[in-house]
Structures are given as C-alpha cells and as structure tokens.
MDAnalysis code that builds the backbone (N, CA, C; Angstrom):
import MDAnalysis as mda
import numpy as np

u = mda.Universe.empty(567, n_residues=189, atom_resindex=np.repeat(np.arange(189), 3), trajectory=True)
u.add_TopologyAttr("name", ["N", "CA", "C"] * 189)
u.add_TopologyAttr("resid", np.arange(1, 190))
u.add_TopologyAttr("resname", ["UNK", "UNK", "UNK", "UNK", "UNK", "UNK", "UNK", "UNK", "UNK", "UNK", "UNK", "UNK", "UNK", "UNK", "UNK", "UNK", "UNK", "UNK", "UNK", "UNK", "UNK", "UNK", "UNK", "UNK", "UNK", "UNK", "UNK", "UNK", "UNK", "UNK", "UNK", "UNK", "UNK", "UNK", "UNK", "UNK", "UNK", "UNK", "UNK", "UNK", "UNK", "UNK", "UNK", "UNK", "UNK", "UNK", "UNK", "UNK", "UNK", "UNK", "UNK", "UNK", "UNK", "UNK", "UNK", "UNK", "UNK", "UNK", "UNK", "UNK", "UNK", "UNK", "UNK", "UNK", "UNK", "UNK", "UNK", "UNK", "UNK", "UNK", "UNK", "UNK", "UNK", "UNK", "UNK", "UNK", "UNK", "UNK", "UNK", "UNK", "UNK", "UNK", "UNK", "UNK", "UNK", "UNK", "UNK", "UNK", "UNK", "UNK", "UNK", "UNK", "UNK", "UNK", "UNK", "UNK", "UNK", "UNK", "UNK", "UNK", "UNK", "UNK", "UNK", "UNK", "UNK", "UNK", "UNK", "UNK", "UNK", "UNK", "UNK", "UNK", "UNK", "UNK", "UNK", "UNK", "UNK", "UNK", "UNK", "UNK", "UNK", "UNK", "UNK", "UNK", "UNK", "UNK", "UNK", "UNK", "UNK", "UNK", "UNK", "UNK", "UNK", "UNK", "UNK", "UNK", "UNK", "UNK", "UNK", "UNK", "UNK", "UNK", "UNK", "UNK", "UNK", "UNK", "UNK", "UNK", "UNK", "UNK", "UNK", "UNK", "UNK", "UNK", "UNK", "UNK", "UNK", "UNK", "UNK", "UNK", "UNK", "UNK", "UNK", "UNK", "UNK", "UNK", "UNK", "UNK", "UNK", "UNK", "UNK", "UNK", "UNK", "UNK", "UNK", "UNK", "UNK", "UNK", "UNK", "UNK", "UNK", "UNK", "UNK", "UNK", "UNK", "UNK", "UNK", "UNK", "UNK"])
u.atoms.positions = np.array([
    [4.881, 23.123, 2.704],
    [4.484, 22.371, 3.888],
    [5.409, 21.168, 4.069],
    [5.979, 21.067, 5.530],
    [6.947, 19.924, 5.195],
    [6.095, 18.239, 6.210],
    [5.881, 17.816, 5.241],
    [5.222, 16.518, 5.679],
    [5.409, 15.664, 7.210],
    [4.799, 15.544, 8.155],
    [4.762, 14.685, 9.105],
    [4.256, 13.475, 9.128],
    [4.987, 12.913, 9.248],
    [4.094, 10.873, 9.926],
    [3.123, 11.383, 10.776],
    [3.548, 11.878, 11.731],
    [3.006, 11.837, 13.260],
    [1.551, 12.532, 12.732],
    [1.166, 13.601, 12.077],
    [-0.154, 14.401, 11.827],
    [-0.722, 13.593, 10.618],
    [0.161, 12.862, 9.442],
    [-0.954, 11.726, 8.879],
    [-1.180, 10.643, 9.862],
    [-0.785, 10.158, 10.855],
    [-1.049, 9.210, 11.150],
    [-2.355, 9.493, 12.472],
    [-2.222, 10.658, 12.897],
    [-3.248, 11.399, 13.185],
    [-4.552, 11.575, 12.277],
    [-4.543, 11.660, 11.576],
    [-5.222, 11.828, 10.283],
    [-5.785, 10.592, 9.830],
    [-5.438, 9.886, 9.550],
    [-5.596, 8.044, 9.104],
    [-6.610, 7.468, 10.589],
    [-6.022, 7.887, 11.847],
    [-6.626, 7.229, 12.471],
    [-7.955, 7.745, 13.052],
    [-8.086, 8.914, 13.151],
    [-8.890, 9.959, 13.142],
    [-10.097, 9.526, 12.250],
    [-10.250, 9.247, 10.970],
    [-10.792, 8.721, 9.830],
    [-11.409, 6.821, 9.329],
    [-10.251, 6.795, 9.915],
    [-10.093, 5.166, 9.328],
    [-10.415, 4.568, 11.507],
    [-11.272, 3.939, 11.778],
    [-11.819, 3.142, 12.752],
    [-11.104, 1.498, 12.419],
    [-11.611, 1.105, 11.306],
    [-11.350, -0.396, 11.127],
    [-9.832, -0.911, 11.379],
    [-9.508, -1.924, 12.336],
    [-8.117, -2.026, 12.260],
    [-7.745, -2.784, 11.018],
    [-8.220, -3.500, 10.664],
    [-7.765, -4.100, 9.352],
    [-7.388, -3.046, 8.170],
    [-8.436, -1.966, 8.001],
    [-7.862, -1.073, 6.950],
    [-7.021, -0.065, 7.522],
    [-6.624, 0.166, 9.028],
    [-5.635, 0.501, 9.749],
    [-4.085, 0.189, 9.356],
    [-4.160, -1.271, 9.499],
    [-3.156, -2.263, 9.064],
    [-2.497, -2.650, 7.329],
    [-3.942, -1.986, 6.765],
    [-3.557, -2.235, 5.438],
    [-2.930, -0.644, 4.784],
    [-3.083, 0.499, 5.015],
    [-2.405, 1.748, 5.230],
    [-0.968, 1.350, 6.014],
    [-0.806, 0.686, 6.746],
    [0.518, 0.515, 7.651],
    [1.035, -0.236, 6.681],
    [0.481, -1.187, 6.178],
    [1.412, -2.464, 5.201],
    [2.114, -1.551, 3.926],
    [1.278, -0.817, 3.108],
    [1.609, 0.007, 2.228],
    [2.498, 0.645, 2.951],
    [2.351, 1.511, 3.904],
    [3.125, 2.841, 4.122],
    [5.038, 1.936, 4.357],
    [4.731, 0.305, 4.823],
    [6.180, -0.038, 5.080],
    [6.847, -0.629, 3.823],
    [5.671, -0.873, 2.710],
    [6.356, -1.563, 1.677],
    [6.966, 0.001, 0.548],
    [6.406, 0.828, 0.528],
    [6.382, 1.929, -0.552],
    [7.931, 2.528, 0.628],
    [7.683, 2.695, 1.877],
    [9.086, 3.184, 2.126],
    [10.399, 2.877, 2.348],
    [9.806, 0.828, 2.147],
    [11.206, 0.292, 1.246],
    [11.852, 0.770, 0.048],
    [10.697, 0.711, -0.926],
    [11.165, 1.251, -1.899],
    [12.001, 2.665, -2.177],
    [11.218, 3.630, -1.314],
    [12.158, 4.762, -1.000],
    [13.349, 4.555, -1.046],
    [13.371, 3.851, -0.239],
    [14.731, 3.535, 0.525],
    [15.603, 2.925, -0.856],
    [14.883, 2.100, -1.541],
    [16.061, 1.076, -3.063],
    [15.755, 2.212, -4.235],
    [14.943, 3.618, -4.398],
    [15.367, 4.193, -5.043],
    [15.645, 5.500, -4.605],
    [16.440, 5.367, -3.744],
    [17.338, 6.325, -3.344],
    [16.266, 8.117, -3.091],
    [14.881, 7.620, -2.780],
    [14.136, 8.746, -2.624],
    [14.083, 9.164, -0.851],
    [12.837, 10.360, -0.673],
    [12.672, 10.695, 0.715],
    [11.895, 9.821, 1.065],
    [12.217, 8.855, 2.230],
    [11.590, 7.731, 2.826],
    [10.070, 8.145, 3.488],
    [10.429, 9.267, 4.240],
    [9.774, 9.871, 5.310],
    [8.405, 10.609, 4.614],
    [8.764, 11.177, 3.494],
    [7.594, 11.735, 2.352],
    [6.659, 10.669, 1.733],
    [7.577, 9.518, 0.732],
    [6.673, 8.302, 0.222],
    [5.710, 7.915, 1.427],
    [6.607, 7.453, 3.099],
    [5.652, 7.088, 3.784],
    [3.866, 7.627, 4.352],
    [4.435, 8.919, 4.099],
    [3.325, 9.632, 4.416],
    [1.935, 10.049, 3.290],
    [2.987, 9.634, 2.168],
    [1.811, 9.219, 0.689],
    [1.116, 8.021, 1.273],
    [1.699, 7.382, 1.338],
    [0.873, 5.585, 1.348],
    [0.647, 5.808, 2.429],
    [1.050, 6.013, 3.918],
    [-0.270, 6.226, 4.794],
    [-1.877, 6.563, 4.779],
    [-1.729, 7.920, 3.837],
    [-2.871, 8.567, 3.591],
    [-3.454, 8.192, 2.682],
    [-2.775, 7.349, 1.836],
    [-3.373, 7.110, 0.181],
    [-5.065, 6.297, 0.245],
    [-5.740, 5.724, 1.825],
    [-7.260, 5.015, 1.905],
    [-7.732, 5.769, 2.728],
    [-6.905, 7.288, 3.486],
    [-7.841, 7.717, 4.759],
    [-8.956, 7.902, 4.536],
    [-9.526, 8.083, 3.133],
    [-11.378, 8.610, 3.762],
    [-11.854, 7.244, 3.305],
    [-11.000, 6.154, 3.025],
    [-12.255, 5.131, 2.638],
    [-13.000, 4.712, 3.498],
    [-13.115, 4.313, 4.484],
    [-14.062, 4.031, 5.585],
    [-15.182, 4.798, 5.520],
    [-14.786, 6.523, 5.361],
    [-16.550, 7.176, 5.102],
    [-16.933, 7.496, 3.833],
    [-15.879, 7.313, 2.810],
    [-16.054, 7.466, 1.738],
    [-15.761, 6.297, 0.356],
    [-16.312, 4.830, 0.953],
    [-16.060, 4.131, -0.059],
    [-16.234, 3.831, -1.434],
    [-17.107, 4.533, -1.788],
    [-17.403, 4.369, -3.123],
    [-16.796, 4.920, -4.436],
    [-17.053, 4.449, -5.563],
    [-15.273, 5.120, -6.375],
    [-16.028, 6.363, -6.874],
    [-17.245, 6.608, -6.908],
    [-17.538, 8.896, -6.755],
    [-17.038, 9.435, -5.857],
    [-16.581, 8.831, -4.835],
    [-15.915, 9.620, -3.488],
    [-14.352, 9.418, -3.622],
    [-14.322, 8.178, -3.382],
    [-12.750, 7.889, -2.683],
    [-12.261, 7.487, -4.119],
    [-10.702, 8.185, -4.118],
    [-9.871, 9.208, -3.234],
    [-10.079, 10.713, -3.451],
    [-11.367, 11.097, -3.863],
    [-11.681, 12.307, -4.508],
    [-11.932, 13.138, -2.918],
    [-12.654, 12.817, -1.693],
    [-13.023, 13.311, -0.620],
    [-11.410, 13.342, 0.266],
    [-11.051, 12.461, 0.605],
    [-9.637, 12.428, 0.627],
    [-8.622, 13.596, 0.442],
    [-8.563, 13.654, -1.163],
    [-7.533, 14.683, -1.590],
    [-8.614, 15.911, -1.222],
    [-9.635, 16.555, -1.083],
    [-10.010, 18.034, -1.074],
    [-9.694, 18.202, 0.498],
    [-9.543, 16.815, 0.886],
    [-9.495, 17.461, 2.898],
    [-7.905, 17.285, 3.106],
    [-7.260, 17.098, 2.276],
    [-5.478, 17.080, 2.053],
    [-5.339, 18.440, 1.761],
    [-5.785, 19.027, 0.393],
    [-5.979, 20.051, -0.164],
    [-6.041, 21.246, 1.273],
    [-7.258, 20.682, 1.664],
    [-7.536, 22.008, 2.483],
    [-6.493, 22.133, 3.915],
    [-5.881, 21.106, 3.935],
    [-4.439, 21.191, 5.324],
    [-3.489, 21.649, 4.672],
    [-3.099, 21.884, 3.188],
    [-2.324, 22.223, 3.077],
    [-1.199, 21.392, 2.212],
    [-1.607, 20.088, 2.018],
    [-0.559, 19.310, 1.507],
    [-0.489, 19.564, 0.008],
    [0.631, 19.183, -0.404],
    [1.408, 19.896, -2.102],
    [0.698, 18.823, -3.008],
    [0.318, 19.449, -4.334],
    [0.484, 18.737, -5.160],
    [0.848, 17.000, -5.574],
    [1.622, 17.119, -5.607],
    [2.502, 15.988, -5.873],
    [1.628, 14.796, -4.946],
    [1.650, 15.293, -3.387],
    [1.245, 14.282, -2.845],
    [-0.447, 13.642, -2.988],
    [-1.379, 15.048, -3.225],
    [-2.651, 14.659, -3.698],
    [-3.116, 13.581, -5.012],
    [-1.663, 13.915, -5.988],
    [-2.089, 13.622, -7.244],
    [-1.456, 12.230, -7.030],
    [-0.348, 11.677, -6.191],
    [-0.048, 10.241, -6.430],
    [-1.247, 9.495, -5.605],
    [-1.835, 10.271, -4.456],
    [-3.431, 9.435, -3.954],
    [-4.428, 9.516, -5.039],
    [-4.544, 10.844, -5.888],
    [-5.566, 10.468, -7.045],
    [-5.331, 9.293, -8.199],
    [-3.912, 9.222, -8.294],
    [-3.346, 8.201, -9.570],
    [-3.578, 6.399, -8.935],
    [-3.772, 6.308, -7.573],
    [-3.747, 5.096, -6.808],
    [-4.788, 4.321, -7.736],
    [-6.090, 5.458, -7.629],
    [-7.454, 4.117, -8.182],
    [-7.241, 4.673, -10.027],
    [-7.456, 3.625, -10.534],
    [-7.827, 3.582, -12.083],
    [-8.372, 4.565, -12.511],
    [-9.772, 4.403, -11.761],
    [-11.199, 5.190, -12.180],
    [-10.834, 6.721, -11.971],
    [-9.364, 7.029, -11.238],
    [-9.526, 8.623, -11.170],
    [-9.223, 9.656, -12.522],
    [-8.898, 8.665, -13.130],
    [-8.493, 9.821, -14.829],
    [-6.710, 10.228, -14.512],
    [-6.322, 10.185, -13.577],
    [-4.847, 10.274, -13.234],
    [-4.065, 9.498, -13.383],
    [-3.009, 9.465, -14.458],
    [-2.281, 8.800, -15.370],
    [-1.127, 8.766, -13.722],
    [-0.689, 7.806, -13.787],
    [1.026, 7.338, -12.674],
    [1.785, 7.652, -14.079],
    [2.797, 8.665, -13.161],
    [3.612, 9.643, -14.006],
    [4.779, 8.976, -12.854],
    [4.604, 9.547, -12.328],
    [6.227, 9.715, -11.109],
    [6.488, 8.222, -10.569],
    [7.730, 8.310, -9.969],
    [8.249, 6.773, -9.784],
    [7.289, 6.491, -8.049],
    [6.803, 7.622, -7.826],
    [6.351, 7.395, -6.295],
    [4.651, 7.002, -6.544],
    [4.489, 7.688, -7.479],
    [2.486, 7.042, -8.302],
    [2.744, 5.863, -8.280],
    [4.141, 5.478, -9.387],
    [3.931, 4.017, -9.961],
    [3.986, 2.987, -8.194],
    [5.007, 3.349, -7.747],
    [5.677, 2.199, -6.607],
    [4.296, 2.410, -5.275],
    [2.800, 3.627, -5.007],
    [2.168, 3.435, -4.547],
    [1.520, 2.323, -5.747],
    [0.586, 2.634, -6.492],
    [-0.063, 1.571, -6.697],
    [0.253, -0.162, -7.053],
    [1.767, -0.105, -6.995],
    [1.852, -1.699, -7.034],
    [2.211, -1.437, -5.574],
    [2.837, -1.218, -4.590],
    [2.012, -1.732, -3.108],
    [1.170, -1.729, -2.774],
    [0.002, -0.899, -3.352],
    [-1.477, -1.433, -2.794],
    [-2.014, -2.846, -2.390],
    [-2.249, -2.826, -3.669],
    [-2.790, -4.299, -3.930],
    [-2.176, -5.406, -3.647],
    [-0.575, -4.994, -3.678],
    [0.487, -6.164, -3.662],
    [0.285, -6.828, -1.710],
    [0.643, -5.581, -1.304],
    [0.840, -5.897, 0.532],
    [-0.677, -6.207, 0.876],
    [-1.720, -6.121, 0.791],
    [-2.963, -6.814, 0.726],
    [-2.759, -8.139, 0.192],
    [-2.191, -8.619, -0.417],
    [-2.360, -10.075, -1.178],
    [-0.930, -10.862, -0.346],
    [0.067, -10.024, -0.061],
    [0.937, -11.141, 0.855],
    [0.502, -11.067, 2.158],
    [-0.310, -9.541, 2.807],
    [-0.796, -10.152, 3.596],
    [-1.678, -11.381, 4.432],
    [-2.438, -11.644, 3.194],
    [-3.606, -12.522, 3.159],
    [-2.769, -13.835, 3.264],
    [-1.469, -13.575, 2.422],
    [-0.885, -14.860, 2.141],
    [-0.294, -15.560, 3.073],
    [0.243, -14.468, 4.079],
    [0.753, -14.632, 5.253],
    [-0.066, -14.886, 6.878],
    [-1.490, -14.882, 6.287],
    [-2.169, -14.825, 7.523],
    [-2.884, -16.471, 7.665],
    [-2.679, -17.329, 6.143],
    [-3.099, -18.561, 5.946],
    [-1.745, -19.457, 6.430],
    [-0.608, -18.761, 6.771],
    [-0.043, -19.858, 6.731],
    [0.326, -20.513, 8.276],
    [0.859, -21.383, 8.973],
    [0.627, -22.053, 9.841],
    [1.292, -21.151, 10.926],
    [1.886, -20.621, 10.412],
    [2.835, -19.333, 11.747],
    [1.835, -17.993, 11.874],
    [0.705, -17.745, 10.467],
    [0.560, -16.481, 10.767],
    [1.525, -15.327, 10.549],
    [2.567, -15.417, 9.965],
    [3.541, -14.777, 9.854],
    [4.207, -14.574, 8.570],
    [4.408, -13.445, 8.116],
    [5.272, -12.699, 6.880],
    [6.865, -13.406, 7.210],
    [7.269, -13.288, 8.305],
    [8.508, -13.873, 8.716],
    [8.813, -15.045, 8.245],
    [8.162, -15.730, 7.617],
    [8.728, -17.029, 6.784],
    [8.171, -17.190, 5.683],
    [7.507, -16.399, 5.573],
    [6.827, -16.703, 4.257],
    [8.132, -16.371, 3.109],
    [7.570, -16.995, 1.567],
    [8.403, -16.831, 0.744],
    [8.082, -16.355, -0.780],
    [8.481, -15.212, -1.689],
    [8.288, -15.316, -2.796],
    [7.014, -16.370, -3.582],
    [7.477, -17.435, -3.297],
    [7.253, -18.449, -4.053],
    [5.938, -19.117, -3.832],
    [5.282, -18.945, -2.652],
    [4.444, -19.389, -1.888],
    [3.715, -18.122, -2.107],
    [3.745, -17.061, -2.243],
    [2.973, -15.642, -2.891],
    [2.366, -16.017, -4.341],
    [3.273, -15.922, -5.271],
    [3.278, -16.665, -6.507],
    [2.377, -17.585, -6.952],
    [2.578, -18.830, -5.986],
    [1.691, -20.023, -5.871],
    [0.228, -19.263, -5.775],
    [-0.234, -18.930, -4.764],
    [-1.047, -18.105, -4.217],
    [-1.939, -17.200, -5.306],
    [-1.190, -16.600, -6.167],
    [-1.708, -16.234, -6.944],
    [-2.364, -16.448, -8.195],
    [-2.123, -17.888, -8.672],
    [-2.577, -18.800, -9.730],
    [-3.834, -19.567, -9.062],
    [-4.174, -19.370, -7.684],
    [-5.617, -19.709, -7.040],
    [-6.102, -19.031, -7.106],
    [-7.464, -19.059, -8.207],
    [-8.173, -17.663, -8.460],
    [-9.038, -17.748, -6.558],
    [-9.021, -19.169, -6.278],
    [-10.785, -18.331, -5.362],
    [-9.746, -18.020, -4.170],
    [-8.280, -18.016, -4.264],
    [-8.179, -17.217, -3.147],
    [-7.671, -15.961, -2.913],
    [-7.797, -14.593, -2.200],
    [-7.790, -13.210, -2.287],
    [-8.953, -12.878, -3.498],
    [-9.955, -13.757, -3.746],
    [-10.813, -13.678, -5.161],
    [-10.828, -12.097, -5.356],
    [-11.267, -11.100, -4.521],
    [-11.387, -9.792, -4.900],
    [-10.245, -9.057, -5.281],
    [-8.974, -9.443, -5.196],
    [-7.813, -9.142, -5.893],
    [-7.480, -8.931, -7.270],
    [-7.045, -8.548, -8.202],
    [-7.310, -8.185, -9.512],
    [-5.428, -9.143, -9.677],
    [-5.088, -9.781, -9.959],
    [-3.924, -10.358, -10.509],
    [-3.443, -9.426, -11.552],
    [-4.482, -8.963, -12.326],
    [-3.965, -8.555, -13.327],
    [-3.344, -6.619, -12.676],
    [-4.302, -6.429, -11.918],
    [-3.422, -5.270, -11.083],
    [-1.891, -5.445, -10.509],
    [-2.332, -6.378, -9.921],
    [-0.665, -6.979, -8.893],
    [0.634, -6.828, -10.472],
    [0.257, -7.521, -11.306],
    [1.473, -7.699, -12.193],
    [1.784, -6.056, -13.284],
    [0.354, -5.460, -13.520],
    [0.778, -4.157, -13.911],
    [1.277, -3.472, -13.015],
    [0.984, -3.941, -11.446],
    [2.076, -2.972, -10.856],
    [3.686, -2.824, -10.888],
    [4.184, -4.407, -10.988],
    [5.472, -4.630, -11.023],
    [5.758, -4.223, -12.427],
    [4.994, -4.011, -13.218],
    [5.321, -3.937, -14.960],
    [5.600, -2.282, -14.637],
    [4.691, -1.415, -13.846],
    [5.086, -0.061, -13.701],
    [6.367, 0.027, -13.105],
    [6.433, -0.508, -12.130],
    [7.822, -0.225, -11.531],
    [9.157, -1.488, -12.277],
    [8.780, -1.481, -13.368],
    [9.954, -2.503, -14.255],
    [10.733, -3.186, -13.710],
    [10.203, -4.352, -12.862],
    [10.515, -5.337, -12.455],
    [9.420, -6.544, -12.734],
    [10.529, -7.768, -12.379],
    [9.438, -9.053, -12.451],
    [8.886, -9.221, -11.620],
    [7.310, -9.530, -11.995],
    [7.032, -9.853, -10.640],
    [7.461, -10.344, -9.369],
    [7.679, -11.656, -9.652],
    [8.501, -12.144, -8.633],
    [9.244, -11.096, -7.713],
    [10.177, -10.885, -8.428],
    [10.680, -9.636, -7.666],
    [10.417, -8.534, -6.637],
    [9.112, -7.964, -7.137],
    [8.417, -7.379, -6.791],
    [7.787, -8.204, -5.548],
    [7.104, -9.054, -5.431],
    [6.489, -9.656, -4.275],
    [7.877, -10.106, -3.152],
    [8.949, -10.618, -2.971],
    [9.972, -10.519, -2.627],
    [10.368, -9.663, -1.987],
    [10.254, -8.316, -3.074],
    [10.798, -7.072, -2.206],
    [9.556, -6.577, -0.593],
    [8.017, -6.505, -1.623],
    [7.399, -5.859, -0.717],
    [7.228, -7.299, 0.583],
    [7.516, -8.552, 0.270],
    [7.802, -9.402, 1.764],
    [8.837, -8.973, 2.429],
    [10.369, -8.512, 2.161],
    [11.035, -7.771, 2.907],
    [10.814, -6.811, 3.537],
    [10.057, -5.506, 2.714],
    [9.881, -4.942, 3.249],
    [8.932, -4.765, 4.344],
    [7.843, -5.774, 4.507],
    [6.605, -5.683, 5.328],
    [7.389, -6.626, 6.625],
    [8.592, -7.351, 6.875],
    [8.743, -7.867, 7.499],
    [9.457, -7.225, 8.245],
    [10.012, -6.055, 8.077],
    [10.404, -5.093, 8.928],
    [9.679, -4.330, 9.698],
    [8.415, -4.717, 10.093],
    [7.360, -3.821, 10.252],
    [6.608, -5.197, 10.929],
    [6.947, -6.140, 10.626],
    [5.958, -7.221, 11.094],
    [4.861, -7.310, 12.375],
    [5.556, -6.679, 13.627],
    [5.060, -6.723, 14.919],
    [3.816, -5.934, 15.201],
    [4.082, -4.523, 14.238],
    [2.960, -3.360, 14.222],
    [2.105, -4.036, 13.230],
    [2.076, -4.735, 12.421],
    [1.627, -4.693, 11.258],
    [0.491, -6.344, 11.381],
    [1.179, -6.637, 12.735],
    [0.018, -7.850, 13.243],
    [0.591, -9.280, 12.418],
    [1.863, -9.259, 12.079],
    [2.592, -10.138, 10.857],
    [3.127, -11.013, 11.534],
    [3.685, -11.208, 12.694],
    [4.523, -11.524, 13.536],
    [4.012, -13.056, 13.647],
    [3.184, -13.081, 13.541],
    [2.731, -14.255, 13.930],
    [3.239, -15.009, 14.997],
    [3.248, -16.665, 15.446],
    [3.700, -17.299, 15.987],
    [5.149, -17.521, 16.476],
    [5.898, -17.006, 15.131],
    [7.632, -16.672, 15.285],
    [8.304, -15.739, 16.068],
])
C-alpha cells in the first residue's frame, strides 16, 4: 500500500473534531518530517505516521483503547506493519519496544511539539517564529507549567534519538516554524 497525506489526513479529520488535537497531529506530523528530512528518510511516509499516530484519541482516549483502536482501523485499510507498530510504540503502556529510528523520532516529537507549543503560545507574539531553544529549556525547569507534561519523557526522547536535548528542542522549533501559519504558530509576526 503506498501511503497518502491526503487519505490520512482524511482520516485524522474524519475522527479527530477538536482543533487543538487537530493542531497537535499537524505539529508532530511537521516536526517528525523534519527529521525525515536530517535523516535522510521518506519525508512523505514519517509524515503520515505522525499524522495518524492520535487519530482515534478523541473517541478512544483511554490507554485500553488508544492507540490499540487506532491501529485495528489502520490494519483494516490496509496500512503495513511498520506503520501500525511505530503508532503502537508512541504510548509506553503499549508493550512495544521503539526499535526503528522513525518509533524513536515519533515519540520524542510527541510530547516535545506539545510543550514548545505551549511555549510558544505564552509568549507575547504568540508565535514559534521567535521563540528560542533557550526559552523552551527555561520553560521546562517550571514544573507548574505544561504540569501534565512528563519532562522526564521530553528528555528520553532526545536520549532515543541521541541528541542533547537542547538540540532536540531547537530542531523540532525549526521544524514547527515551517509550518507555523497552518499550525496556528504565526502569531502576531
């Protein structure tokens, strides 16, 4: 089966109502297909992982369901392997070890583009477009703010994809700033 944007994104929206978790599927899908892009993978494939990687959460939030309801209605369209099992490896609780460089680089954008988003929506522009590394960082040594954020997720993600953090938050601000306008980032700038 050869993967489409256009029918996950059909799919995502079809499923997913909330624009915020709309937006947070879009943030992933632009930060993971940076990465594509810096490890020399299929852009167009990763994107369509991290698109799909929350579609049933909206009717299926709870961790007995999601991403378990998800992957059987992937399953049943037809999609390969590979792509079910890097949405099963996303949550902890699924028993699916991140094997592949596309498991590891979804689950540190999860959590990651959720937390610069947030970071970017406090600041006086509203905007990813100026935001910086460093001001992410900061951000993150305030426990009560993003409180439902796991820190300790954010940094095993960059530890999976063997980089420093820092780094890591850096990259996925580049990359979400390419995307800024769809992605509601744009802010004031």
């Amino acid at each position: 089966m050869a993967l489409s944007r256009s029918d996950a994104f059909t799919l995502m929206t079809e499923y997913t109502q909330s624009e915020s978790l709309r937006k947070h599927m879009l943030a992933v899908e632009a930060a993971v297909r940076g990465y594509a892009r810096h490890f020399g993978e299929d852009e167009d494939d990763w994107g369509v992982v991290a698109l799909l990687h929350d579609f049933d959460y909206e009717r299926y939030p709870d961790p007995e369901n999601h991403p378990f309801r998800g992957v059987e209605i992937l399953k049943e369209k037809g999609y390969p392997e590979w792509v079910t099992r890097a949405i099963l490896s996303h949550a902890d609780y699924s028993g699916v070890p991140r094997e592949s460089r596309l498991e590891k680089t979804l689950y540190a954008c999860d959590e990651m583009s959720g937390f610069v988003t947030a970071a970017a929506l406090v600041r006086p522009s509203k905007s990813v477009l100026d935001l910086e590394a460093s001001s992410v960082m900061k951000r993150m040594k305030d426990k009560a703010f993003a409180r439902a954020v796991s820190r300790e997720d954010l940094k095993r993600g960059a530890e999976e994809l063997g980089l420093p953090l820092d780094q890591h938050v850096a990259n996925v601000i580049s990359f979400m700033r390419e995307r800024a306008e769809s992605l509601g980032l744009k802010g004031t700038l």
